[in-house]
C-alpha positions, 0 to 999 in steps of 0.5 A: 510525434504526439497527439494532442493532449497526451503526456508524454511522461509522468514525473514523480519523486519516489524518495518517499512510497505511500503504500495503501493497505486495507485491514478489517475491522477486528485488525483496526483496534491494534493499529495507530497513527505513527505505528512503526510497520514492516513492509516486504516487496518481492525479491526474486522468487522466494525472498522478500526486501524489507524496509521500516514504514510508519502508518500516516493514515487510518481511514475513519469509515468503511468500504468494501473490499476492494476489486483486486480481492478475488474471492467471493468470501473476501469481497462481501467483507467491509475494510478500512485504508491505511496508509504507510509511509516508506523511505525508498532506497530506490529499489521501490517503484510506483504500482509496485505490489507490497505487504504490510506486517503489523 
């Protein structure tokens, strides 16, 4: 049984991940649109899964860090989002934590 307007499912193609990352401002003049970037989710405790991503958007203005930041140093900080496209093999879900090595 459902209540009204409620989803009873979401649907989402995951062949392709769009990972969202921030960069500061002294990181920004080394990265391009098209760049080849790594990008490495957890694999068990101590390993790391890497795939080849490619950054598809630079954000043209800042913003401040955002919430999930939790120190107070960081947080004051401005950031730009970047982007990065990634080919999924299956063994990326969506909401899953990444990193971007540029």
């Amino acid at each position: 049984m459902a209540a009204a307007g409620k989803p009873l499912a979401k649907i989402a193609d995951l062949s392709l991940i769009r990972l969202k990352v921030y960069v500061s401002g002294a990181q920004l003049g080394k990265i391009k649109t098209g760049q080849e970037v790594t990008v490495r989710i957890d694999k068990g405790e101590k390993d790391y899964s890497s795939f080849a991503g490619k950054v598809s958007y630079i954000s043209g203005k800042a913003e401040f860090t955002p919430k999930i930041i939790q120190t107070k140093e960081e947080r004051v900080t401005f950031v730009y989002a970047v982007t990065i496209d990634v080919i999924n093999d299956g063994s990326m879900k969506s909401g899953m934590p990444g990193e971007a090595i540029f």
